[in-house]
Every structure is written in C-alpha cells, then in structure tokens.
PyMOL Python script that loads the backbone (N, CA, C, O; Angstrom):
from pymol import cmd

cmd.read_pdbstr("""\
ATOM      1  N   UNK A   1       3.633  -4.188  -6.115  1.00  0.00           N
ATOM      2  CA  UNK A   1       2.497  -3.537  -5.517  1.00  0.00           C
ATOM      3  C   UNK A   1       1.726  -4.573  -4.724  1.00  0.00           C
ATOM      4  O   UNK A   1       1.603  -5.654  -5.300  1.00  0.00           O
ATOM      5  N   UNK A   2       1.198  -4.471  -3.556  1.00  0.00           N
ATOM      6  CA  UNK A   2       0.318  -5.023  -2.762  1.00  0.00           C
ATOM      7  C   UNK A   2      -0.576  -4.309  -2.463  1.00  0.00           C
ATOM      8  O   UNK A   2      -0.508  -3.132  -2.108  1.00  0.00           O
ATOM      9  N   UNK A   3      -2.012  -5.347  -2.653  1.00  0.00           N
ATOM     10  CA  UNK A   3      -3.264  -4.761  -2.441  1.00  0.00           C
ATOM     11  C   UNK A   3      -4.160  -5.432  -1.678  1.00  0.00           C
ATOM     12  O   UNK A   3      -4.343  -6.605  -2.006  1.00  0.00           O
ATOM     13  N   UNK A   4      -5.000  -4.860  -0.400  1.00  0.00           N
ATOM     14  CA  UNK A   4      -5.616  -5.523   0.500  1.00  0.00           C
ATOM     15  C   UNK A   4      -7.107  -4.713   0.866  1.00  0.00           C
ATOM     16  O   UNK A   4      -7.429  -3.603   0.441  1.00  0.00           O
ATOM     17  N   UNK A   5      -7.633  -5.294   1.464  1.00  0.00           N
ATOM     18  CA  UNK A   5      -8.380  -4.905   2.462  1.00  0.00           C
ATOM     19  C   UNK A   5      -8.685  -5.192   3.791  1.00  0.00           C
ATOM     20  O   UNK A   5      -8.397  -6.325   4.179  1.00  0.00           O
ATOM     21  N   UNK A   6      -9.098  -4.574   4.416  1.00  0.00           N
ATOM     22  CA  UNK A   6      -8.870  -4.331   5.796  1.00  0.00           C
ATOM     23  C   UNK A   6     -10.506  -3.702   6.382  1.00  0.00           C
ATOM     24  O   UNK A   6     -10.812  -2.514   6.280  1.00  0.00           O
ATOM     25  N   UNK A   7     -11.347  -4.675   6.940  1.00  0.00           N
ATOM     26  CA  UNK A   7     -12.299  -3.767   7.056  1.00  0.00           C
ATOM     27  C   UNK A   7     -12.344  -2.861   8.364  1.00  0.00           C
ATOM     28  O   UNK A   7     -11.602  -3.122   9.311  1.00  0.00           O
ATOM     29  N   UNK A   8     -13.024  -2.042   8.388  1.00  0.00           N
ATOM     30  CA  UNK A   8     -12.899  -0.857   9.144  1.00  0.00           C
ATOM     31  C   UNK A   8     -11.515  -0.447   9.470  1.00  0.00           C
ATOM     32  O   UNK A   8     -11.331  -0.079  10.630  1.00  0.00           O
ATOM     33  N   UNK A   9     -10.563  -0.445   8.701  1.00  0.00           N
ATOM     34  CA  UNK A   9      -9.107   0.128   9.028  1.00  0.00           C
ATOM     35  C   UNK A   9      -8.883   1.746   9.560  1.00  0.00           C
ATOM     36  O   UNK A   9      -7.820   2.250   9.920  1.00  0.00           O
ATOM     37  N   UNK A  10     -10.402   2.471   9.484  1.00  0.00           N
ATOM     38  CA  UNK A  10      -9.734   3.569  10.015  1.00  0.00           C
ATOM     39  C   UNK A  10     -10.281   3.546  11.644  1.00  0.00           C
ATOM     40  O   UNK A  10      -9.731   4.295  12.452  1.00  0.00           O
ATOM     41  N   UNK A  11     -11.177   2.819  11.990  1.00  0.00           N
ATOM     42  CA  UNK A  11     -11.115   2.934  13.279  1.00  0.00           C
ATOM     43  C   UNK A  11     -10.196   1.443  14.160  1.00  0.00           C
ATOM     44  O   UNK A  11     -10.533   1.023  15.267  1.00  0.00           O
ATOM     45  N   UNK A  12      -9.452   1.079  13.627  1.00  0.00           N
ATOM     46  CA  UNK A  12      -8.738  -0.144  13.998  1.00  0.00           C
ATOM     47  C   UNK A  12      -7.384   0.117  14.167  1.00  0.00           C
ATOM     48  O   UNK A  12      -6.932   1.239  14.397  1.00  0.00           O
ATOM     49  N   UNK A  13      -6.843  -0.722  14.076  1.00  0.00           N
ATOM     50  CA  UNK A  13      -5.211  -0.378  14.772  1.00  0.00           C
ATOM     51  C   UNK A  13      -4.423   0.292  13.841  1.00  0.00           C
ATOM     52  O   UNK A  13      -4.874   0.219  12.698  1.00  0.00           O
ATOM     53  N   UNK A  14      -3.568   0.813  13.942  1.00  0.00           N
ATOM     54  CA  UNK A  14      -2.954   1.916  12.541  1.00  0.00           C
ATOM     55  C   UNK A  14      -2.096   0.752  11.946  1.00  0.00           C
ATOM     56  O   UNK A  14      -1.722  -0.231  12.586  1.00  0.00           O
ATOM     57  N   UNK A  15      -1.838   1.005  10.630  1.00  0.00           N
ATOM     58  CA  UNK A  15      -0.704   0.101   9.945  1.00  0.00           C
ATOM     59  C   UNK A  15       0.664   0.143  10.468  1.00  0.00           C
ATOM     60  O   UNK A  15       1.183   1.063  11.100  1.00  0.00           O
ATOM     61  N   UNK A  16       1.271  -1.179  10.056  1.00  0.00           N
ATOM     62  CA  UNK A  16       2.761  -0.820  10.745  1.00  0.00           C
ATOM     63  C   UNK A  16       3.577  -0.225   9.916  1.00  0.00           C
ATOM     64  O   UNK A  16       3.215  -0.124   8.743  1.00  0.00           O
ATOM     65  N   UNK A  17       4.468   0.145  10.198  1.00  0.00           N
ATOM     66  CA  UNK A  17       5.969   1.417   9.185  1.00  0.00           C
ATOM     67  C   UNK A  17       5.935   0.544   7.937  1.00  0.00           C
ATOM     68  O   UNK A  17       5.961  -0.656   8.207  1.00  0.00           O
ATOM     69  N   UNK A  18       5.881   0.853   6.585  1.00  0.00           N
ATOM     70  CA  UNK A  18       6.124   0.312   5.706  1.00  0.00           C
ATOM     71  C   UNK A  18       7.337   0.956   4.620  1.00  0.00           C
ATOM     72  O   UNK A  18       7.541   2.169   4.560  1.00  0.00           O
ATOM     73  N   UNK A  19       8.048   0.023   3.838  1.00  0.00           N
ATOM     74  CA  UNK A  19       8.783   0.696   3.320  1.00  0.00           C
ATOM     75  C   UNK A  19       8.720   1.262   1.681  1.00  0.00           C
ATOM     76  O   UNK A  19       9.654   1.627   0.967  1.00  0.00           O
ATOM     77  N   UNK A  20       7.053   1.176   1.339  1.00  0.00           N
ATOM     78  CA  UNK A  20       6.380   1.252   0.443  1.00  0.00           C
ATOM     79  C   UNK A  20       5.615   2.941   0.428  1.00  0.00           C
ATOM     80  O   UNK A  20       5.772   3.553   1.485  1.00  0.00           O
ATOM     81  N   UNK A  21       4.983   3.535  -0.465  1.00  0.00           N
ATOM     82  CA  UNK A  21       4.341   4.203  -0.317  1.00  0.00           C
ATOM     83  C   UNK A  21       2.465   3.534  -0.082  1.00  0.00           C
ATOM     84  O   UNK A  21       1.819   2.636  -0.623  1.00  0.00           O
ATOM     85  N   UNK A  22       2.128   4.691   1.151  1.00  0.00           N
ATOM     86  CA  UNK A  22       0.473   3.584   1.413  1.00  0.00           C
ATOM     87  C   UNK A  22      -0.236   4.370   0.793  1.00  0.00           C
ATOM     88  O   UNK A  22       0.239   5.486   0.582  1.00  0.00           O
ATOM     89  N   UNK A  23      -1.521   4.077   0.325  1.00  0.00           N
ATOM     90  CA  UNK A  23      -2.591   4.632  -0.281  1.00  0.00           C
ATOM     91  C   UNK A  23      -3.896   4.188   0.080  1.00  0.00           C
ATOM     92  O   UNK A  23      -4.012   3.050  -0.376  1.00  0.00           O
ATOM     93  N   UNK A  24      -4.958   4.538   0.691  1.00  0.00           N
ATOM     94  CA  UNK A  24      -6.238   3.945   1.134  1.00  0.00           C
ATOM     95  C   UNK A  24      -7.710   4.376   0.455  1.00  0.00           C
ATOM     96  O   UNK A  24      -8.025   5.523   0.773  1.00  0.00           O
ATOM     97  N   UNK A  25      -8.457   3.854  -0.215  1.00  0.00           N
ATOM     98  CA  UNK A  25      -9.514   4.280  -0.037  1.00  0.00           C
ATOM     99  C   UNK A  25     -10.475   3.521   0.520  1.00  0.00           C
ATOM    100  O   UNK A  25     -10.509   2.291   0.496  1.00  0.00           O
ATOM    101  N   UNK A  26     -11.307   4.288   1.053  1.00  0.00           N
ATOM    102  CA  UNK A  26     -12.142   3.223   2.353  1.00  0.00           C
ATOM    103  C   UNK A  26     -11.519   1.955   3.242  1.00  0.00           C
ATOM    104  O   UNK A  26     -10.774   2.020   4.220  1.00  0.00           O
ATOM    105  N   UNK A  27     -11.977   0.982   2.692  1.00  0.00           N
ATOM    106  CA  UNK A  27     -11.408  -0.650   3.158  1.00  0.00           C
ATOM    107  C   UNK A  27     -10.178  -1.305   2.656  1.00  0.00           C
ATOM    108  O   UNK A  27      -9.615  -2.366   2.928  1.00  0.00           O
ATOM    109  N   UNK A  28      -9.860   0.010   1.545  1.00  0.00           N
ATOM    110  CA  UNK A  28      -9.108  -1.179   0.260  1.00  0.00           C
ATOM    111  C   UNK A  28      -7.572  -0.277   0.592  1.00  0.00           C
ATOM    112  O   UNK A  28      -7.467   0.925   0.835  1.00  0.00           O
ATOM    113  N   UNK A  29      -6.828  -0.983   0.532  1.00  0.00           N
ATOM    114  CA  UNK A  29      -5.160  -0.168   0.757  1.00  0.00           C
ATOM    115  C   UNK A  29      -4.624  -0.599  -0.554  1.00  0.00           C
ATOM    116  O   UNK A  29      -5.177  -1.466  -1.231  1.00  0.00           O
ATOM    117  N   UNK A  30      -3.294   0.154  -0.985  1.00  0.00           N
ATOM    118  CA  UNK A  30      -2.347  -0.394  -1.897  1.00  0.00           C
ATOM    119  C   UNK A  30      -0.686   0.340  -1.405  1.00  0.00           C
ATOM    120  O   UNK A  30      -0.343   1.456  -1.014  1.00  0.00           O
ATOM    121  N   UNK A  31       0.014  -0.910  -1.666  1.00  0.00           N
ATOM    122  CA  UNK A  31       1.157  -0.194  -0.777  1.00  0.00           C
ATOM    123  C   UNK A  31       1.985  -0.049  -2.022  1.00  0.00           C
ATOM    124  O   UNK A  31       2.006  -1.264  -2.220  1.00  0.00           O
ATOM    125  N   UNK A  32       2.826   0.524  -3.228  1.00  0.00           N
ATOM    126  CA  UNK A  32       3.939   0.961  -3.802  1.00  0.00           C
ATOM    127  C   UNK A  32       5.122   0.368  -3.214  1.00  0.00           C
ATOM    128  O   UNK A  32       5.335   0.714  -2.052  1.00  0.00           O
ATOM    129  N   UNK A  33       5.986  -0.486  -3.765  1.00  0.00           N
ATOM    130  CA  UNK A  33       7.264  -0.991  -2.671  1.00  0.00           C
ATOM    131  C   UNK A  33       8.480  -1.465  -3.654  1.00  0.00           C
ATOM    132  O   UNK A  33       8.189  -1.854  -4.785  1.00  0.00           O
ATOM    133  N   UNK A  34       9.606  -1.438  -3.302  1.00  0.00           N
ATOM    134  CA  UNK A  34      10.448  -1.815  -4.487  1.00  0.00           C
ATOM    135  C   UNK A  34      10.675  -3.082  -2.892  1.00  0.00           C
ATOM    136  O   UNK A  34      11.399  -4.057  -3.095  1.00  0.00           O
ATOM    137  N   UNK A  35      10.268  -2.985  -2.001  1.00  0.00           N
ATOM    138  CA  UNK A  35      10.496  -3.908  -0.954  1.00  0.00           C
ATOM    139  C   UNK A  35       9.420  -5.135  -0.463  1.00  0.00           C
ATOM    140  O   UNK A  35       9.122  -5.508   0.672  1.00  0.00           O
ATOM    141  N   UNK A  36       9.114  -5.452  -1.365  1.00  0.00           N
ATOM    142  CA  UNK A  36       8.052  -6.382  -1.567  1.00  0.00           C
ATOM    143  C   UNK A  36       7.658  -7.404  -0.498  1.00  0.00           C
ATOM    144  O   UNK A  36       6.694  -7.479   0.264  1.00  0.00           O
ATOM    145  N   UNK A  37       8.813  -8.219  -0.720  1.00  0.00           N
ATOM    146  CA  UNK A  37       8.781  -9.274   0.262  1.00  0.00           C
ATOM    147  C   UNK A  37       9.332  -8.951   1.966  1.00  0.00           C
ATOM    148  O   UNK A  37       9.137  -9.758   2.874  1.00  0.00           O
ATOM    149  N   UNK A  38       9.945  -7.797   2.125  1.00  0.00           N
ATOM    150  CA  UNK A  38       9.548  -7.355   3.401  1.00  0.00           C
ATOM    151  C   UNK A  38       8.237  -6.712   4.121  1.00  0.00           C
ATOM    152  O   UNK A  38       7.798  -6.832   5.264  1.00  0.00           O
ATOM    153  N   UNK A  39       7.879  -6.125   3.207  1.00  0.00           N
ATOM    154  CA  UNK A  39       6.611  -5.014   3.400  1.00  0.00           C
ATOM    155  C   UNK A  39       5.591  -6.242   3.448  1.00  0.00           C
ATOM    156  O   UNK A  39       4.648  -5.913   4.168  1.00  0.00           O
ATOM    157  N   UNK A  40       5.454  -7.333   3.027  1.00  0.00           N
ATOM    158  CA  UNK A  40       4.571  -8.574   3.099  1.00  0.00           C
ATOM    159  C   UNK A  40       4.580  -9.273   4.048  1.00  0.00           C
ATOM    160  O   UNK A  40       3.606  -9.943   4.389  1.00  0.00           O
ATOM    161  N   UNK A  41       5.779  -9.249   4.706  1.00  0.00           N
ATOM    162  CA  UNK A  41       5.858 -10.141   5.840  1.00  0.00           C
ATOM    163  C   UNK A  41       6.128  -9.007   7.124  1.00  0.00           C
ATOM    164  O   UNK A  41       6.538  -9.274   8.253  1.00  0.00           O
ATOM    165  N   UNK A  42       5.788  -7.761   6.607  1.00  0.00           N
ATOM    166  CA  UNK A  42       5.479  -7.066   7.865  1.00  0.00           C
ATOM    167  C   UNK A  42       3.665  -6.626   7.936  1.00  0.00           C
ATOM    168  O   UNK A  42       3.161  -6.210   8.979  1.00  0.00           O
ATOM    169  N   UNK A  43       3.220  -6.730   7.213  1.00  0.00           N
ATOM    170  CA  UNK A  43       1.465  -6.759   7.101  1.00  0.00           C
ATOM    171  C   UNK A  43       1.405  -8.018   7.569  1.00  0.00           C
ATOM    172  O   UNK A  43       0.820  -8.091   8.650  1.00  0.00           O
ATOM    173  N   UNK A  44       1.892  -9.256   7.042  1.00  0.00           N
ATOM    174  CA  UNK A  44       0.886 -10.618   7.634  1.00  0.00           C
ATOM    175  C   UNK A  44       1.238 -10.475   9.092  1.00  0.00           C
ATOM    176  O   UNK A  44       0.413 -10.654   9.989  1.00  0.00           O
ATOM    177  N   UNK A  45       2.595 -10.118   9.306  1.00  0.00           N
ATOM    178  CA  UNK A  45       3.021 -10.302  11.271  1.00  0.00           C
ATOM    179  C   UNK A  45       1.604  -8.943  12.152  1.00  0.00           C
ATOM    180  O   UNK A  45       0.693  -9.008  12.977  1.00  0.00           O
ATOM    181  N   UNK A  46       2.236  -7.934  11.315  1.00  0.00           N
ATOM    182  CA  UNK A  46       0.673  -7.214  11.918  1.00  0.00           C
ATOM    183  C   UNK A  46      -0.859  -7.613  12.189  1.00  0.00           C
ATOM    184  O   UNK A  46      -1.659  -7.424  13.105  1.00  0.00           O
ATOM    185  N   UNK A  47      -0.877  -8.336  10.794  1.00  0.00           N
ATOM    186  CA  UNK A  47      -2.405  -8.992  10.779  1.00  0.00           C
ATOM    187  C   UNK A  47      -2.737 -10.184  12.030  1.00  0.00           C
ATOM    188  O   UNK A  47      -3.763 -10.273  12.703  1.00  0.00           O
ATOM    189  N   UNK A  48      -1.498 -11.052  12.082  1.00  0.00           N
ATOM    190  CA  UNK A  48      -1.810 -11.925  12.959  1.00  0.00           C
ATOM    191  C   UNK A  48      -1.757 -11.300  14.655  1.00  0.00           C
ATOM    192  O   UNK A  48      -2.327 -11.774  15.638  1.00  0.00           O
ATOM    193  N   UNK A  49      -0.987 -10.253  14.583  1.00  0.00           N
ATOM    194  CA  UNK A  49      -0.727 -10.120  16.186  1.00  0.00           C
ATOM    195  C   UNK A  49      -2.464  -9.095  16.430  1.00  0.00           C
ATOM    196  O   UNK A  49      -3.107  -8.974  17.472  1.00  0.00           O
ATOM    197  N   UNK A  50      -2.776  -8.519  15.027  1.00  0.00           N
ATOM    198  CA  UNK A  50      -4.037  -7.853  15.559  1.00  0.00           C
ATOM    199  C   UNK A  50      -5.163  -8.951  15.094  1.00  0.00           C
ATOM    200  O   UNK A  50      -6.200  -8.353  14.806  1.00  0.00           O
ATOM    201  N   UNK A  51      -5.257 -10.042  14.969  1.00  0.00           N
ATOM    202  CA  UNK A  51      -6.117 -10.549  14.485  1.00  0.00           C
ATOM    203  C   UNK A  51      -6.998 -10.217  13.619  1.00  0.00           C
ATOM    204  O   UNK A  51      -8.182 -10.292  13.950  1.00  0.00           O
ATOM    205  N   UNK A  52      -6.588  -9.706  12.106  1.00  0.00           N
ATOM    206  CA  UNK A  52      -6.902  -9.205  11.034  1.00  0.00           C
ATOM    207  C   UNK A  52      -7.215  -9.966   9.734  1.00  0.00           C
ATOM    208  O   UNK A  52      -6.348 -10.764   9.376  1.00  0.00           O
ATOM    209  N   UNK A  53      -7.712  -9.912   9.389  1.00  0.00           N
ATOM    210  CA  UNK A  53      -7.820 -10.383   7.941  1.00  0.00           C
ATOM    211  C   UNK A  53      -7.116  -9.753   7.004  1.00  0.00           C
ATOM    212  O   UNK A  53      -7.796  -8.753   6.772  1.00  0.00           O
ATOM    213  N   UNK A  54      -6.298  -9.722   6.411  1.00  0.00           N
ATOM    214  CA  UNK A  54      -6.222  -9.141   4.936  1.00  0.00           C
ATOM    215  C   UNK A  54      -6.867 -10.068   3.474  1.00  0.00           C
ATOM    216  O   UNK A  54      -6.497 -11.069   2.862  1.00  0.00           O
ATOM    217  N   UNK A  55      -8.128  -8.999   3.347  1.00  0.00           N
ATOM    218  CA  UNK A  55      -9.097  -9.467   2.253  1.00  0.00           C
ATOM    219  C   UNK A  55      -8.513  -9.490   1.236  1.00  0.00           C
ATOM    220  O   UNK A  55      -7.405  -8.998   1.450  1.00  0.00           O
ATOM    221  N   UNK A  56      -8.647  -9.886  -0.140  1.00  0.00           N
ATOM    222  CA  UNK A  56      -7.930  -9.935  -1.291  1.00  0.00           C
ATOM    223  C   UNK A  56      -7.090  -9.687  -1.276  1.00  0.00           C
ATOM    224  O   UNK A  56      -6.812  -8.722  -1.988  1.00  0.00           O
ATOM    225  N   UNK A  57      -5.905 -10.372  -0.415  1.00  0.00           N
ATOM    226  CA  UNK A  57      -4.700  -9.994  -0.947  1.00  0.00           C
ATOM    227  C   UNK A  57      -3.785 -10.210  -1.710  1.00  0.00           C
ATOM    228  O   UNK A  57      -3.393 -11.377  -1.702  1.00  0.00           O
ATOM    229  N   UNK A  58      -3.349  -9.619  -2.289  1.00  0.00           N
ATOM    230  CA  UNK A  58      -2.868  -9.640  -3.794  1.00  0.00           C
ATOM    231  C   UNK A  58      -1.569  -8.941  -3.583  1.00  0.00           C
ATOM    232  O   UNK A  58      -1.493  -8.076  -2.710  1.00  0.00           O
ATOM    233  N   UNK A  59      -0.015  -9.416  -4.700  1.00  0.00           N
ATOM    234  CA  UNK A  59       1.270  -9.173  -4.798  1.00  0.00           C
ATOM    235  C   UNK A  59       1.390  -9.108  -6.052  1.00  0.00           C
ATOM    236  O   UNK A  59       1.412 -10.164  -6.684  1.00  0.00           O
ATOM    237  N   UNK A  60       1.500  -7.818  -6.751  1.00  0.00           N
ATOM    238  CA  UNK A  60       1.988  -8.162  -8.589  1.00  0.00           C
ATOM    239  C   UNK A  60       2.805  -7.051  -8.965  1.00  0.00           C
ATOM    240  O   UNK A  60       3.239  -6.215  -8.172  1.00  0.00           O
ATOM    241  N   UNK A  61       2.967  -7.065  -9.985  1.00  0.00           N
ATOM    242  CA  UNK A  61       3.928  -5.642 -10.523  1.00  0.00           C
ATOM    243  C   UNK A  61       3.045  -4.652 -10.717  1.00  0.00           C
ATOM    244  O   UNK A  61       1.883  -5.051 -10.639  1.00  0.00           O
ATOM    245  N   UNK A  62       3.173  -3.442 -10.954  1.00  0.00           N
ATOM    246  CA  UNK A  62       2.650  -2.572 -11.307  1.00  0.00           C
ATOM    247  C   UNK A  62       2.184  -2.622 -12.581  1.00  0.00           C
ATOM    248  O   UNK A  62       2.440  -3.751 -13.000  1.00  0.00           O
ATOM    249  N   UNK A  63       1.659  -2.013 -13.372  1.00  0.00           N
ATOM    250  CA  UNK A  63       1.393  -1.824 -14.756  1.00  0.00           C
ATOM    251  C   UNK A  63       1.853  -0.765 -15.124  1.00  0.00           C
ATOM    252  O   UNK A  63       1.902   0.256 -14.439  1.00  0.00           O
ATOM    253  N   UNK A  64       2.416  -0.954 -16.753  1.00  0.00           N
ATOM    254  CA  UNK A  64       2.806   0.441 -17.834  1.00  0.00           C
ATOM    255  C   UNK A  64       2.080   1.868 -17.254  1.00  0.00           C
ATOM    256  O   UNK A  64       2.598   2.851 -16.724  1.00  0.00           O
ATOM    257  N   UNK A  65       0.506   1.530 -17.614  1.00  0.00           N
ATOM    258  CA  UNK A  65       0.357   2.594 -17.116  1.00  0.00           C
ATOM    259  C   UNK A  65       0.204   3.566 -15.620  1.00  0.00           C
ATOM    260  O   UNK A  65       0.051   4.756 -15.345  1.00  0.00           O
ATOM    261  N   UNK A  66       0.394   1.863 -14.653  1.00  0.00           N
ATOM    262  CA  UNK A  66       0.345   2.574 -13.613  1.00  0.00           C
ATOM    263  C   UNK A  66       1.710   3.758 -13.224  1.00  0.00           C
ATOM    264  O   UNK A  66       1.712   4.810 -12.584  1.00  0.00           O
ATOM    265  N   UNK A  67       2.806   2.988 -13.958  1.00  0.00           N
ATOM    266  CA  UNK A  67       3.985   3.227 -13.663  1.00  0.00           C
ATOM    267  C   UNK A  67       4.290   5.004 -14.234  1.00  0.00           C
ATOM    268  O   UNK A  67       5.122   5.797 -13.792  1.00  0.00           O
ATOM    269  N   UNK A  68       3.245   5.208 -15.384  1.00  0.00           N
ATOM    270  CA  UNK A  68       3.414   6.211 -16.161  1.00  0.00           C
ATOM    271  C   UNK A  68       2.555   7.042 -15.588  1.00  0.00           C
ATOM    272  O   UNK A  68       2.669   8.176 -16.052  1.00  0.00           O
ATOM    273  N   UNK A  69       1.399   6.898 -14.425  1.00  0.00           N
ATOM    274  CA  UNK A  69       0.940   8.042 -14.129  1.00  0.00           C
ATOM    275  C   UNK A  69       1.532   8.270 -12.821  1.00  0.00           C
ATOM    276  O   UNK A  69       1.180   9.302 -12.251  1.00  0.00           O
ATOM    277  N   UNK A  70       2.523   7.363 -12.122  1.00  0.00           N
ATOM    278  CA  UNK A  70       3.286   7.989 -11.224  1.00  0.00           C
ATOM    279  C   UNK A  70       4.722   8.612 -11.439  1.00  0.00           C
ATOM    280  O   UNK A  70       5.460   9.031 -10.547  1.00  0.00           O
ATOM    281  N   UNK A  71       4.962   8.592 -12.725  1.00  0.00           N
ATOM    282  CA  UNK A  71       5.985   9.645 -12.952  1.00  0.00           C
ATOM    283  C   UNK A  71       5.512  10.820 -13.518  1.00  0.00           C
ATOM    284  O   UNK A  71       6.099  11.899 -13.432  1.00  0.00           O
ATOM    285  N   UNK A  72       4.526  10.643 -14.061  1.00  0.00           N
ATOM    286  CA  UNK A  72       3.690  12.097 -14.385  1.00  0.00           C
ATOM    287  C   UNK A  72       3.399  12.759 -12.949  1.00  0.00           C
ATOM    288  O   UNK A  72       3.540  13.953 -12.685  1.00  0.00           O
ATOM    289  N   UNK A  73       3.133  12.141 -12.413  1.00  0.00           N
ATOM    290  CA  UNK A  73       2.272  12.532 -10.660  1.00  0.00           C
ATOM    291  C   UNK A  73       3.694  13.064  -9.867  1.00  0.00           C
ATOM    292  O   UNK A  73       3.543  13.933  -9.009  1.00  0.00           O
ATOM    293  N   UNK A  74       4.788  12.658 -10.084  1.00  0.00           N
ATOM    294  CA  UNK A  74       5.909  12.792  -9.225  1.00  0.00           C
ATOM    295  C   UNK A  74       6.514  14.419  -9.820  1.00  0.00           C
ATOM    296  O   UNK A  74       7.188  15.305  -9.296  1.00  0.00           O
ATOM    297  N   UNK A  75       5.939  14.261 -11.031  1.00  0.00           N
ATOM    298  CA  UNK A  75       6.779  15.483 -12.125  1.00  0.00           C
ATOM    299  C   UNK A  75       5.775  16.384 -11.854  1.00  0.00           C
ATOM    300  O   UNK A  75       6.090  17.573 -11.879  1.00  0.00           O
ATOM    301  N   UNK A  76       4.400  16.026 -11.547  1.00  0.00           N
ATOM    302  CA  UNK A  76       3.228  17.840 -11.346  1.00  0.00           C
ATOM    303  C   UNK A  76       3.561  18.088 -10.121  1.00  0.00           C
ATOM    304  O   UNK A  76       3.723  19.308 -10.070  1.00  0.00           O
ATOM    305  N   UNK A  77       3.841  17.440  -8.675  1.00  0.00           N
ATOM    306  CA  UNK A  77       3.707  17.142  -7.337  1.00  0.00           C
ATOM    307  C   UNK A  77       5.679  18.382  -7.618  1.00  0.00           C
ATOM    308  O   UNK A  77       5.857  19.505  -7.147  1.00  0.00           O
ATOM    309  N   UNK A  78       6.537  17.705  -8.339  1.00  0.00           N
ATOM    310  CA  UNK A  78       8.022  18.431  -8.252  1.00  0.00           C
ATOM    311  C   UNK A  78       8.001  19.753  -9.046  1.00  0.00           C
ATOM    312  O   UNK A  78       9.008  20.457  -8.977  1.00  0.00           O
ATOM    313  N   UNK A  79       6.824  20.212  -9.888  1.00  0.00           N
ATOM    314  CA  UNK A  79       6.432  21.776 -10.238  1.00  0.00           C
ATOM    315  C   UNK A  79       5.625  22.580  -9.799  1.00  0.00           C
ATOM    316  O   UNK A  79       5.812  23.793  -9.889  1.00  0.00           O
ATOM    317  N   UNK A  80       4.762  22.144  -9.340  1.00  0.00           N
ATOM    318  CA  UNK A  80       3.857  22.789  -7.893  1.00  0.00           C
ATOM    319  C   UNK A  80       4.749  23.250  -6.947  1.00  0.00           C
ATOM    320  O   UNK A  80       4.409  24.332  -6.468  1.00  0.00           O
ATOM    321  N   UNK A  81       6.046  22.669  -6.407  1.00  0.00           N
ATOM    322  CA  UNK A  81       6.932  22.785  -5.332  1.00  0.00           C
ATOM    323  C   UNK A  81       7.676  24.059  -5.361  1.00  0.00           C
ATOM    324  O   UNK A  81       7.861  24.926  -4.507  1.00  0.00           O
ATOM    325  N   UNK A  82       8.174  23.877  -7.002  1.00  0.00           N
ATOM    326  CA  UNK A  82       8.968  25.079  -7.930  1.00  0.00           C
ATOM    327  C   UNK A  82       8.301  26.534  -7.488  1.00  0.00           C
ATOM    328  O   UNK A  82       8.694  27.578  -8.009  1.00  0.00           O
TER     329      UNK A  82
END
""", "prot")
cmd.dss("prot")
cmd.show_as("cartoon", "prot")
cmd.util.cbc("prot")
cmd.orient("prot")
C-alpha cells in the first residue's frame, strides 16, 4: 500500500494510470497494489515532471484488518451485483 498527499490534487493534474486500486480523500490518496515498486516509480516520475510534492509518503503492507475489510467489501460490492 502507498500513501501520499498531494495538495490540491483535485484541481491539479490528474494522476497517472496506476496498477493499484486509487482511493482519495481530500489531499490524502492511498493506492492498493500487488505492484508496488512500479506504481512508485510511476508517482515519483509524475511528481517530478509536474513539480509535485508527495507529502508523507509512505510504502508498507497492508494490515490484517485492512486486508479483512477488503474482502468483506469485495464480497457485499459481489452480492449487491447478484
């Protein structure tokens, strides 16, 4: 998982294709990635060509429970569909 911020990201340049799932609230992003070290070195190449900061940025695993409310989330999201 990678986690950043980005200030004013919604009126600024859009993110580039990632091969992660993105998630934003306000300033703060988190990208989902089993592609880690690509999806990282496609944010810093973005950041530098837009002259960006990425604020706290941070690379770690997920957690137990993060991991457990996205298979719960994947399983209400695949019975809603039903």
């Amino acid at each position: 998982m990678i986690t950043f911020g980005v200030p004013g990201i919604d009126g600024g340049p859009a993110l580039p294709r990632l091969h992660g799932r993105v998630r934003h609230e306000g300033d703060r992003i988190e990208v989902r990635t089993a592609a880690a070290t690509t999806d990282l070195h496609t944010l810093t190449e973005w950041a530098l060509t837009h002259d960006t900061e990425l604020r706290g940025l941070q690379l770690a695993r997920p957690s137990l429970e993060q991991v457990y409310l996205d298979v719960v989330g994947r399983a209400e999201r695949e019975r809603a569909d039903v």
